[in-house]
C-alpha positions in Angstrom: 0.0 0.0 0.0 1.6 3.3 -0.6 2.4 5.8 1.8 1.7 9.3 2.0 4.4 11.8 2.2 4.8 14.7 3.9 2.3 15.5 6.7 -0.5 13.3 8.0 -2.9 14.8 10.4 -4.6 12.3 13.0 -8.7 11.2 12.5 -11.6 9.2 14.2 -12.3 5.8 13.6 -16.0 4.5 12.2 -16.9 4.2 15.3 -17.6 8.1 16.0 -20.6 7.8 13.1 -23.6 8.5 15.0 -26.4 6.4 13.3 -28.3 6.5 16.1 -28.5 10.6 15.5 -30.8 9.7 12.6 -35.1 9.6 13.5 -38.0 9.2 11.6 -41.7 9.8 11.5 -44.8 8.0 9.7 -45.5 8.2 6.8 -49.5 7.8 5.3 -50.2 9.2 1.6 -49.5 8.1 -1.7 -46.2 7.1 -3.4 -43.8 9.9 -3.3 -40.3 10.3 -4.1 -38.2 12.4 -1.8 -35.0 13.8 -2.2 -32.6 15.3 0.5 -29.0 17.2 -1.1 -26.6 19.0 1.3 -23.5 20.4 -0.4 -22.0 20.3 3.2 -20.7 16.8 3.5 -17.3 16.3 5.1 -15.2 13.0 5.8 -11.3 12.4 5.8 -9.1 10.7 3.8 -7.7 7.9 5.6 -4.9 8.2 3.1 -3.5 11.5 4.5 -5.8 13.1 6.7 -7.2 15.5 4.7 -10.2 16.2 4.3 -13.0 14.8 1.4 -15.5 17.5 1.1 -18.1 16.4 -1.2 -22.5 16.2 -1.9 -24.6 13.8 -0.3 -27.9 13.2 -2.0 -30.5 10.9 -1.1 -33.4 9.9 -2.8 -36.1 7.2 -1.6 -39.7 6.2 -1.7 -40.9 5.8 1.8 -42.6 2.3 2.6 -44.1 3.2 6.3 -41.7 6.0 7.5 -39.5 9.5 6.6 -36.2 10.2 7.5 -36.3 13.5 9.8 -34.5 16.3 8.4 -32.1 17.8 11.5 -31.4 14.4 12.6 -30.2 13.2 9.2 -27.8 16.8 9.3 -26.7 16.2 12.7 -25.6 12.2 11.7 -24.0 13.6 8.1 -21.7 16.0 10.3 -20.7 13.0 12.7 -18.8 11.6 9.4 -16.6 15.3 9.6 -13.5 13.7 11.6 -13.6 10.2 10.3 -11.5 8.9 8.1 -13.2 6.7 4.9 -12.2 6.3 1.7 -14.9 7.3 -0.3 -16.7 3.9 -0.9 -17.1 2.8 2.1 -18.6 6.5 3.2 -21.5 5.4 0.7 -21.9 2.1 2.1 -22.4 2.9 5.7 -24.9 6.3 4.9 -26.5 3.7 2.7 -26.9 0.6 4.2 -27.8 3.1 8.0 -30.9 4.6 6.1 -31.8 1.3 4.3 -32.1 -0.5 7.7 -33.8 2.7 9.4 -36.6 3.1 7.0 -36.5 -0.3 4.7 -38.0 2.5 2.1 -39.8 0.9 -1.4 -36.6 2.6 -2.9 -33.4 4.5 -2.0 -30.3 5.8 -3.8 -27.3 7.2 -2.1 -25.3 9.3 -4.2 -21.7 11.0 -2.7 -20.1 13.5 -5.6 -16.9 14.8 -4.3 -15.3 17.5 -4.9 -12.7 17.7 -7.1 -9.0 16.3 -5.7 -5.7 15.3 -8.1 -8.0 16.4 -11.0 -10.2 13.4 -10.7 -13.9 13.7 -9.7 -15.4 11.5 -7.7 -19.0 10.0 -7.8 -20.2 7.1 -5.8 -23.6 5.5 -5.5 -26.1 2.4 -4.1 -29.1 2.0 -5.3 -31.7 -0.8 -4.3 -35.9 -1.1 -5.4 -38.5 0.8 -7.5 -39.2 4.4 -7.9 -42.3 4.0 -9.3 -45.4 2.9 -8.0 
C-alpha cells in the first residue's frame, strides 16, 4: 500500500458515526419520491488526513416512515473527523438509512469535490421508484 508523504494529520475511527443521531416519523399518503441534497458533506481521507468535502444526495420512496431532516444533518456532520475512503462512506450512509426506513426505494449518491483532477461520484441503489 503506498504511503503518504509529507504530513499526516490524525482522524476518528467509524466508530464516531452516530447512526443513532438519525429519527423518523410516519409516513401515510400516496407514493412519493423524496430527495434530500446537502453540499456540506465532510469526511477524511484515511490516506493522509485531509479532508474529502463532497454532496450527499439521497433519494427514496418511503414504505411506512421518513427520514427526519435535522437528525439526518446532525448524523452527516458525525462523518466530519472520520477517516473513509470514499466507498465505504457510501456504504455505511447507505446501508444506516436502508435498515432505518426499509423504504420501497433509495439511492445514495456521494459527488466529491474535485482532488488530483479526478472527480469522484459514488452511488447504491436498491428497489423501484415507481409505483
Amino acid at each position: 500500500m503506498p504511503k503518504p508523504e509529507g504530513r499526516r494529520f490524525a482522524f476518528d475511527k467509524p466508530d464516531k458515526i452516530k447512526k443513532d443521531f438519525l429519527e423518523t416519523f410516519p409516513y401515510k399518503g400516496e407514493t412519493q419520491y423524496i430527495e434530500y441534497k446537502t453540499r456540506e458533506f465532510t469526511s477524511v481521507c484515511p490516506f493522509s488526513g485531509l479532508p474529502d468535502n463532497g454532496t450527499v444526495t439521497i433519494e427514496y420512496v418511503p414504505s411506512k416512515l421518513c427520514l427526519e431532516l435535522k437528525s439526518l444533518k446532525y448524523y452527516l456532520i458525525s462523518f466530519r473527523n472520520v477517516g473513509l475512503y470514499q466507498e465505504e462512506v457510501t456504504n455505511i450512509i447507505f446501508k444506516d438509512i436502508y435498515e432505518l426506513l426499509r423504504p420501497g426505494y433509495l439511492k445514495v449518491t456521494v459527488t466529491y469535490n474535485t482532488r488530483g483532477g479526478i472527480d469522484s461520484t459514488c452511488y447504491i441503489e436498491k428497489g423501484k421508484k415507481g409505483n
